[in-house]
Backbone as a ProteinNet text record, in pm:
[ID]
protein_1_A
[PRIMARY]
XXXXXXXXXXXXXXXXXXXXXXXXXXXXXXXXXXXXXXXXXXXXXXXXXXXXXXXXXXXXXXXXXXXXXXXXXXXXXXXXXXXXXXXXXXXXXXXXXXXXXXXXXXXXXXXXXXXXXXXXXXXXXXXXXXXXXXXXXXXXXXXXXXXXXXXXXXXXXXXXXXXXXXXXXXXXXXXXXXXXXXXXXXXXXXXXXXXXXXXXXXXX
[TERTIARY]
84.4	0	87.8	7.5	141.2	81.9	212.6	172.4	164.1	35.6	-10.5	66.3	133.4	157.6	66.3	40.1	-16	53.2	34.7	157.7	63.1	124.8	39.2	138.6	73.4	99.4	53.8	181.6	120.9	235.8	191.8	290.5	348.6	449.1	479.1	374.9	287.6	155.7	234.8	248.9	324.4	214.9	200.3	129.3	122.4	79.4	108.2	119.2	163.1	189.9	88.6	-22.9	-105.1	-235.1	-321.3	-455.7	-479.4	-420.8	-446.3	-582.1	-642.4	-787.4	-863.4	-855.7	-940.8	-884.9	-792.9	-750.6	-802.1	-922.8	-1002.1	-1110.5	-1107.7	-1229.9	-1168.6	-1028.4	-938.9	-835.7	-775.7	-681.4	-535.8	-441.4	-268.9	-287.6	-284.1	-238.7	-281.2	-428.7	-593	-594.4	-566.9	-534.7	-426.5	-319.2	-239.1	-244.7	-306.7	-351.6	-394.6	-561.6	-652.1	-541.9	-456.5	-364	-300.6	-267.6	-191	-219.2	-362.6	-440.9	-547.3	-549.4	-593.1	-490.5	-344.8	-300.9	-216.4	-191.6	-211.8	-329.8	-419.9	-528.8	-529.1	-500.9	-476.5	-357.3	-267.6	-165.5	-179.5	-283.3	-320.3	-448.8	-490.3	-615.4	-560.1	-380.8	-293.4	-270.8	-212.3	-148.3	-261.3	-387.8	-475.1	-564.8	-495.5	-509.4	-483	-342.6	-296.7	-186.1	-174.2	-84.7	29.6	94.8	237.5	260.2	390.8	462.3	413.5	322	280.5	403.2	371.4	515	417	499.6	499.5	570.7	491.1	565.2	529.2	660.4	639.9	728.9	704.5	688.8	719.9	865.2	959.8	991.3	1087.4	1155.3	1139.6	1049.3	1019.6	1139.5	1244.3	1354.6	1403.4	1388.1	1397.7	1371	1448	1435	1279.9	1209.9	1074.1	974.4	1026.7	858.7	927.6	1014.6	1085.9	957.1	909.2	783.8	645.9	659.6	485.8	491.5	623.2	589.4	479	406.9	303.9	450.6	359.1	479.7	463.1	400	413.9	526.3	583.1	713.3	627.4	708.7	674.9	819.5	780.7	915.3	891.9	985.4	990.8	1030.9	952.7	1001.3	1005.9	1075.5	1059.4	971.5	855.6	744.9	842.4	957.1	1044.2	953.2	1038.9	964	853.1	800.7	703	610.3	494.4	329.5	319	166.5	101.1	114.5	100.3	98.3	228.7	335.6	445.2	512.6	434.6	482.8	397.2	347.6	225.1	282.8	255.2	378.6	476.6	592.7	685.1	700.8	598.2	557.5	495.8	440.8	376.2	440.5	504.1	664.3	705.3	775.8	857.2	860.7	729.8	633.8	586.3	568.3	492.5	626.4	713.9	872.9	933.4	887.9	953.3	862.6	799.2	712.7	546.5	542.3	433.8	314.7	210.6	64.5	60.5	0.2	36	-110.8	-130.3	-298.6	-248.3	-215.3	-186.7	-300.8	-277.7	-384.5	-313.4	-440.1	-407.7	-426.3	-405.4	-433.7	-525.7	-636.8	-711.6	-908.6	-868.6	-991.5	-1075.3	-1100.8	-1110.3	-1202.7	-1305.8	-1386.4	-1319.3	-1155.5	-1060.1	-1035.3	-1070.6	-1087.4	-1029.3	-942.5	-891	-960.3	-1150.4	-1171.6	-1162.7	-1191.1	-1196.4	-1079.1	-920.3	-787	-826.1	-812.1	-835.1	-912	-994.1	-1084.1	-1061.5	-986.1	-936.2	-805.7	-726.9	-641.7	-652.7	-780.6	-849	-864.5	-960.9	-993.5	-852.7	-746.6	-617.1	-592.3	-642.2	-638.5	-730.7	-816.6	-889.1	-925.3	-926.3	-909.2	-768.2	-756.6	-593.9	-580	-692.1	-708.6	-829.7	-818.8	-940	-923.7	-1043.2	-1045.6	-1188	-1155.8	-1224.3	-1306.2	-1350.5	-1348.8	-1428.5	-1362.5	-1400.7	-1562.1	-1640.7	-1712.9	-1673.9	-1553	-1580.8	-1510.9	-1479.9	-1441.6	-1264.1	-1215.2	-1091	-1107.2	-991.4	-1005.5	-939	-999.9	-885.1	-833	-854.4	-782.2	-727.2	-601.9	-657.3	-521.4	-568.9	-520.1	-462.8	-375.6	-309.5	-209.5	-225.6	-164.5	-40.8	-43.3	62	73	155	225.7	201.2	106.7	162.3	123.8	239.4	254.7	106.6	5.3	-74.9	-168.3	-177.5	-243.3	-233.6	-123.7	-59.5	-49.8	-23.7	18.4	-56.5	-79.6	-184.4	-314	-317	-442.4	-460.7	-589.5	-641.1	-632.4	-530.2	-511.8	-621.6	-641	-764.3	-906.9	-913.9	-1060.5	-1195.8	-1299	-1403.6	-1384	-1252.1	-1254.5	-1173.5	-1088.6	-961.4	-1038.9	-1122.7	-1167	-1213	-1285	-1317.2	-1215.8	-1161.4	-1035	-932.1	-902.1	-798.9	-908	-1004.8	-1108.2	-1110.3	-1123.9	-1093.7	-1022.6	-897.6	-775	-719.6	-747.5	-757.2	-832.4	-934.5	-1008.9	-949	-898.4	-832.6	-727.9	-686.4	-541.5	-583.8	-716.4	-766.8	-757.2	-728.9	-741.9	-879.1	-875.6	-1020.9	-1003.8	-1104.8	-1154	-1236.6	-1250.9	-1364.8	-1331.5	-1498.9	-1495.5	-1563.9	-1506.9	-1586.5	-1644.3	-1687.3	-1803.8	-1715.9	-1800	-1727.3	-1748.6	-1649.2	-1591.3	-1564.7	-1607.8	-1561.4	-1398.4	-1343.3	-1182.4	-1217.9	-1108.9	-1136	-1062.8	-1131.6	-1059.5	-1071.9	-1215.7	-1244.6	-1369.2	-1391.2	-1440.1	-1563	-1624.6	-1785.2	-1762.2	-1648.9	-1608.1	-1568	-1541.3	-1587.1	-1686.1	-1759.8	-1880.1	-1912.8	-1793.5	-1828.7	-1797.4	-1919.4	-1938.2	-1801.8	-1800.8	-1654.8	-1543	-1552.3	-1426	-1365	-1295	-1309.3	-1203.8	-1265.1	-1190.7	-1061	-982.6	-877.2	-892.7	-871.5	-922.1	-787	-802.7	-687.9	-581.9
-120	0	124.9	226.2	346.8	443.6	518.6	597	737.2	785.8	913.4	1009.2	1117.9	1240.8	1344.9	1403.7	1539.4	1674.7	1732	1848.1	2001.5	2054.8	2170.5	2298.3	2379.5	2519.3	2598.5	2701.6	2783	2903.5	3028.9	3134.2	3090.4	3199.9	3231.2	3300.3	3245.5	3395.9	3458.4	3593	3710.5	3843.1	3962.1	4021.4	4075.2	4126.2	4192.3	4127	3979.8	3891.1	3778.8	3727.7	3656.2	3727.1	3649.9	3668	3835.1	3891.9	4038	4073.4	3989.8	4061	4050.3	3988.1	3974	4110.2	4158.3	4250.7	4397.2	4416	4516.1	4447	4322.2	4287.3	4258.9	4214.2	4194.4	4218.2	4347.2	4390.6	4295.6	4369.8	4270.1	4140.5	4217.9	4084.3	4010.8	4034.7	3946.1	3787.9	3882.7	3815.6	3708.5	3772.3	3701.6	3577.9	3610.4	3507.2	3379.4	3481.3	3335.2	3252.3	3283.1	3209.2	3101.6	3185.8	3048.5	2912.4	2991.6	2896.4	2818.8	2835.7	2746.9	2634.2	2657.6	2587.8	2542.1	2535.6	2427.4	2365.9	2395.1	2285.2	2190.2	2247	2160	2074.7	2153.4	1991.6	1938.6	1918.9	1856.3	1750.7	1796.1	1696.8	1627.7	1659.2	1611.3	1467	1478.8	1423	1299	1318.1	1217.2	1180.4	1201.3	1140.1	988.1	1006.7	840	810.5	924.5	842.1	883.4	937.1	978.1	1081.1	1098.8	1241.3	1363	1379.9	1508.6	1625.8	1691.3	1795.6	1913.2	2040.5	2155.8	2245.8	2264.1	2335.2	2486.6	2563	2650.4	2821	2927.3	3031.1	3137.5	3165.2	3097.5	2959	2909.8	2778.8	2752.6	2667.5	2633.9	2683	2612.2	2659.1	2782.6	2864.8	3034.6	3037.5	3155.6	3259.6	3290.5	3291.4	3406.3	3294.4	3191.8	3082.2	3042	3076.6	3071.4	3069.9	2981.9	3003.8	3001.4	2944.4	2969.7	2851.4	2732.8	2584.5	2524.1	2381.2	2329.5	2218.3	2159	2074.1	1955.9	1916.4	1786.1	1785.4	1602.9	1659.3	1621.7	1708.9	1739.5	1755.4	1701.7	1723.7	1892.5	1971.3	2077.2	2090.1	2165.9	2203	2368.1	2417.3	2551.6	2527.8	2636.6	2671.2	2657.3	2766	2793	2943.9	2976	3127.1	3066.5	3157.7	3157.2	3213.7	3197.4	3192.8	3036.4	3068	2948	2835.2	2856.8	2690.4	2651.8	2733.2	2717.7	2650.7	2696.3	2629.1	2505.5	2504.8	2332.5	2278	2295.6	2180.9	2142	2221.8	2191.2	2063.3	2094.6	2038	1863	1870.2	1795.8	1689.9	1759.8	1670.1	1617.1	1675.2	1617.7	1492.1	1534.5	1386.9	1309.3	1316.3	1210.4	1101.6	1236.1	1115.3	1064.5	1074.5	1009.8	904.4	857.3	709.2	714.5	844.7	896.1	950.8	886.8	989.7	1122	1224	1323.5	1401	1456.4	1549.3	1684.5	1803.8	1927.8	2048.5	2030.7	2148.8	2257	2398.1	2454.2	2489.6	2564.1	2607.7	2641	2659.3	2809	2739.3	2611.3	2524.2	2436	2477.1	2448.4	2298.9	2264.5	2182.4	2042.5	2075.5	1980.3	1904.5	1859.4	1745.1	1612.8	1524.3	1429.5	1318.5	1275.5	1194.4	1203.8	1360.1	1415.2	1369.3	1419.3	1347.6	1182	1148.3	1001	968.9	976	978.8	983.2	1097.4	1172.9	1033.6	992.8	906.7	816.4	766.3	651	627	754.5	726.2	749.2	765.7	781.8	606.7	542.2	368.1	357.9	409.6	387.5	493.8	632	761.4	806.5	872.2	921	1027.8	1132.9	1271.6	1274.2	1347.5	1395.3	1523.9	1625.9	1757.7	1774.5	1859.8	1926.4	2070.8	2133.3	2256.5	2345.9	2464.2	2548	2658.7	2688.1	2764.3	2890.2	2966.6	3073.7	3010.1	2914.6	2848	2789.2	2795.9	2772.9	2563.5	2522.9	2430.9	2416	2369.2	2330.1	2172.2	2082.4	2015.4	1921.6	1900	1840.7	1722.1	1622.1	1469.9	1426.8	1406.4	1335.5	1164.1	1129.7	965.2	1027.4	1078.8	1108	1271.4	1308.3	1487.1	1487.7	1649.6	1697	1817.7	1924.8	2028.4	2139.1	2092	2130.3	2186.4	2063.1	2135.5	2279.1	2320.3	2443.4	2576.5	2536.4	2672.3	2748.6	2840	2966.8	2906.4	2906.6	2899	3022.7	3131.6	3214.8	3193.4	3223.8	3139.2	3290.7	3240.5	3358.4	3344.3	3341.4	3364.3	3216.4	3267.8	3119.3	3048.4	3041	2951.3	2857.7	2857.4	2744.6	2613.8	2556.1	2438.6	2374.2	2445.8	2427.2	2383.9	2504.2	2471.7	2356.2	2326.3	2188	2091.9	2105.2	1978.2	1918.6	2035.4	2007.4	1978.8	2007.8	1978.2	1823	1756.2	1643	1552.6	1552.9	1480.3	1462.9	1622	1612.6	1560.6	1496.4	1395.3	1270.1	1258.5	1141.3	1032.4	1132.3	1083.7	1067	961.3	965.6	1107.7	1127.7	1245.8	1174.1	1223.9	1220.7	1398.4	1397	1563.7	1544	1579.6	1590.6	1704.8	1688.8	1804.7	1929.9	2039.2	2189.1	2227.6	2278.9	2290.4	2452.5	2542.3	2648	2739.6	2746.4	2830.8	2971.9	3019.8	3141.1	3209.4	3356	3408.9	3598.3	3610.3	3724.3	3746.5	3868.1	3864.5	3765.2	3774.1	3725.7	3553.1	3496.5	3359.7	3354.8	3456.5	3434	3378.4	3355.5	3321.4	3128.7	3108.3	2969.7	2921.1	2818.2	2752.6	2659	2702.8	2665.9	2724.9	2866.3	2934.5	3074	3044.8	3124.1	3247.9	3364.6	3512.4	3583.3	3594.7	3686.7	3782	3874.5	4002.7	4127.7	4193.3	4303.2	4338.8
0	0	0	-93.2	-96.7	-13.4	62.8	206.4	112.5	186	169.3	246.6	202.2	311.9	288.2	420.1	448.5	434.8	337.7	297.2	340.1	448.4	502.7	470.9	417.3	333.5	482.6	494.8	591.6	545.9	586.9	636.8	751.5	806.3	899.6	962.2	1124.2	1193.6	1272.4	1171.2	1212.4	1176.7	1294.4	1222.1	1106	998.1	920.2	760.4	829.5	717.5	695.2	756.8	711.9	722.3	647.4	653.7	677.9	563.6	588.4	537.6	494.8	456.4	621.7	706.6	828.9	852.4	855.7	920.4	972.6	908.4	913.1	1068.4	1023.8	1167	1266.3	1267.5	1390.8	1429.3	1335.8	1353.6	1303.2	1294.1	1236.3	1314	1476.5	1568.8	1583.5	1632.3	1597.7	1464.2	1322	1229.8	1255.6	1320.8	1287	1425.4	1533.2	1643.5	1556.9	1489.8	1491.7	1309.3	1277.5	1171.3	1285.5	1351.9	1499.9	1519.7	1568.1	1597.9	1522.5	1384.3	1281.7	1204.2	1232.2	1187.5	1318.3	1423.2	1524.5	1517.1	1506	1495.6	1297.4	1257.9	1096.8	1149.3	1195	1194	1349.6	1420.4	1520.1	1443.7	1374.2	1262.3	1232	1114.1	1030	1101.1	1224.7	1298.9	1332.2	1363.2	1428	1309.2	1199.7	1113.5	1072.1	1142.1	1129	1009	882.9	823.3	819.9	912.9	894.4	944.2	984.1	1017.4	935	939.5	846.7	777.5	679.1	639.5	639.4	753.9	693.4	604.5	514.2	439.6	454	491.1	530.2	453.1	481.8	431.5	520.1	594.3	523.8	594.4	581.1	620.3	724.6	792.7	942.5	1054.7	963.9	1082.7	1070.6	1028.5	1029.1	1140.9	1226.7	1329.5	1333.2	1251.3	1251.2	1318.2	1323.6	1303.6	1525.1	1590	1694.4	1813.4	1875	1933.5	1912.8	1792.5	1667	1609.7	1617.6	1582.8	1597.4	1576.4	1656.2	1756.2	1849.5	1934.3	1906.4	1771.6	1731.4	1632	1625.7	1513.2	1369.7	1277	1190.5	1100.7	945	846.8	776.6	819.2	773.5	653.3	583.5	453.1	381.1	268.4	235.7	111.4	122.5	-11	-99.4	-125.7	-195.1	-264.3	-407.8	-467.4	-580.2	-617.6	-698.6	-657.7	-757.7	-727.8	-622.3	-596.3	-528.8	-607.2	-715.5	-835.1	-818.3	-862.1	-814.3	-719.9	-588.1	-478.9	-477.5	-456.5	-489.2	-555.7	-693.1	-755.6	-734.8	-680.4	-629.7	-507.4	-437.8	-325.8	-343.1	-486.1	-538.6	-587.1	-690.2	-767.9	-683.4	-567.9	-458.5	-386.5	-350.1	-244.2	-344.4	-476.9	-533.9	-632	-635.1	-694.6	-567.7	-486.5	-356.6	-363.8	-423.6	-412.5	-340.2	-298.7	-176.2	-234.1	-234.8	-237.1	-166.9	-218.5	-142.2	-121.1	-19.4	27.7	53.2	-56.6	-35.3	45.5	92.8	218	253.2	320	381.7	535.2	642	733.3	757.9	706.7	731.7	709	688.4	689.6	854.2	914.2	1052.9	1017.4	890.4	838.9	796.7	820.6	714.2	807.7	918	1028.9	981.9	1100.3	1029.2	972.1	1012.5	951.6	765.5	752.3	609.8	571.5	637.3	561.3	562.5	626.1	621.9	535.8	502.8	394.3	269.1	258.7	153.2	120.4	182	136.1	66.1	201	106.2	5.7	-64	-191.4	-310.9	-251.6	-320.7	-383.4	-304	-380.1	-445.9	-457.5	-623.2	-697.3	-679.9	-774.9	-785	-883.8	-952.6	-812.8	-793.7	-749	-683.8	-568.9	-500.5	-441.7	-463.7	-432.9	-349.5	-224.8	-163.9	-189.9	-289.1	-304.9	-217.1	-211.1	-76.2	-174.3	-76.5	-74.5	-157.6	-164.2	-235.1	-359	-412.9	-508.1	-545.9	-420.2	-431.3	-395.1	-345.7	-295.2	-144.8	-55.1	49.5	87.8	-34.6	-24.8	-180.9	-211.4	-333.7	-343.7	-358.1	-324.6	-469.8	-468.9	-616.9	-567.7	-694.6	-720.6	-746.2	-886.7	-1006.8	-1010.9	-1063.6	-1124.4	-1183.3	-1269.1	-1368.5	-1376.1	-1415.3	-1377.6	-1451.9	-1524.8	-1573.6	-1450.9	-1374.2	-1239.3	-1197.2	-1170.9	-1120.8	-1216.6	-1329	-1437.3	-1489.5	-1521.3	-1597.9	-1461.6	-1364.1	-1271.3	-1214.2	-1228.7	-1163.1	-1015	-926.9	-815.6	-723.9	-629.4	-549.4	-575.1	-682.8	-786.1	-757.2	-784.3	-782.8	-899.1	-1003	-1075.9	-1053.4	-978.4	-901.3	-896.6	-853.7	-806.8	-944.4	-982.8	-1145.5	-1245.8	-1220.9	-1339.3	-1325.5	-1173.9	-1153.9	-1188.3	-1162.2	-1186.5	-1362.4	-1372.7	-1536.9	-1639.2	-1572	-1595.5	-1533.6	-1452.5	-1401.8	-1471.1	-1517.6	-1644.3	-1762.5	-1771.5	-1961.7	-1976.6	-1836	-1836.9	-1871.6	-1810.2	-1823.8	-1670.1	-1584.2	-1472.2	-1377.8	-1307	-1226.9	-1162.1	-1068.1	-1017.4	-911.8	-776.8	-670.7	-597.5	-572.5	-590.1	-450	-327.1	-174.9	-161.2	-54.8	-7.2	-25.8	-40.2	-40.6	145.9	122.4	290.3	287.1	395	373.5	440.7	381.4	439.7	505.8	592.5	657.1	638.7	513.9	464.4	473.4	455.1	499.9	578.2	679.2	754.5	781.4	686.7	678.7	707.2	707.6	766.1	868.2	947.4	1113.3	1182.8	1086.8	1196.8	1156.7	1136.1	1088.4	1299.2	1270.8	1392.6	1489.1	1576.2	1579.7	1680.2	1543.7	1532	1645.2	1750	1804.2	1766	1725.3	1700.9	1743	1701.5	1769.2	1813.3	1914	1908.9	1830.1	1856.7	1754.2	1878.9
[MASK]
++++++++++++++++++++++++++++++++++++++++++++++++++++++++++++++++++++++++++++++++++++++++++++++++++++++++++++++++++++++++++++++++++++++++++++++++++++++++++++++++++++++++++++++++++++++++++++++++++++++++++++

């Protein structure tokens, strides 16, 4: 059986530098709290998930000075985004873990809905679909599961926009690969996703 990894995309939660659109409802620090504390809880899901040492991949390099106190305290294989766009870094991320022999479940932080029965799940169906995607509510995805590479996924993608989920979807077919498409899950991105059930607020 081939082992799935959990590949978690995060910034550094520093003010100023994540989730700057909340920033109007909770201020830099606020923002940059509840980033903290959404992705200690993603790689606390990751983890009770069951299949492995989870990897952060991180922005910058886990072991940078900046991330000094803002780790989660589970171990974890650190890794660097590296430069680019988002496709960029995904693929990268993608290539990596999947020529290493490894199924791979690229996620982000910022999904409080992405619970580990969902990873687990999500693996699963990695033994009999090529790919499986989660797509988020305003049309991105927050999770998207691959067998195999290919860099088509990632390139010319409107990354931000409600066509992301769509467009990898479609592009995953025209390979000729299976597809399983899970529930749409919503990410927390600007204000009006505060109020997902749950989630408790940073203040500023």
């Amino acid at each position: 059986m081939i082992h799935t990894r959990i590949v978690i995309f995060a910034k550094v939660p520093l003010p100023g530098l994540v989730k700057t659109r909340l920033i109007p409802a909770l201020g830099a620090s606020g923002a940059a709290r509840l980033a903290h504390q959404m992705l200690m809880s993603a790689v606390a899901e990751a983890v009770a998930a069951g299949l492995g040492i989870p990897e952060l991949c991180g922005d910058p390099h886990p072991l940078d000075p900046r991330w000094n106190g803002l780790l989660p305290p589970q171990a974890l294989h650190a890794t660097d985004q590296g430069g680019g766009d988002l496709g960029a870094r995904l693929a990268r991320a993608a290539e990596r873990v999947i020529g290493g022999g490894e199924n791979v479940l690229l996620v982000g932080a910022d999904c409080p809905d992405l619970d580990y029965h969902r990873l687990r799940e999500a693996a699963a169906v990695l033994a009999a679909y090529d790919a499986v995607i989660h797509p988020a509510e305003d049309g991105g995805y927050v999770l998207l599961g691959l067998r195999h590479f290919d860099p088509s996924l990632f390139t010319d993608i409107a990354w931000s926009t409600p066509v992301v989920a769509n467009t990898t979807a479609a592009r995953v077919r025209a390979l000729g690969w299976t597809l399983h498409i899970g529930k749409t899950l919503k990410d927390i991105d600007v204000p009006a996703d505060l109020a997902s059930p749950g989630l408790v607020e940073g203040g500023a």
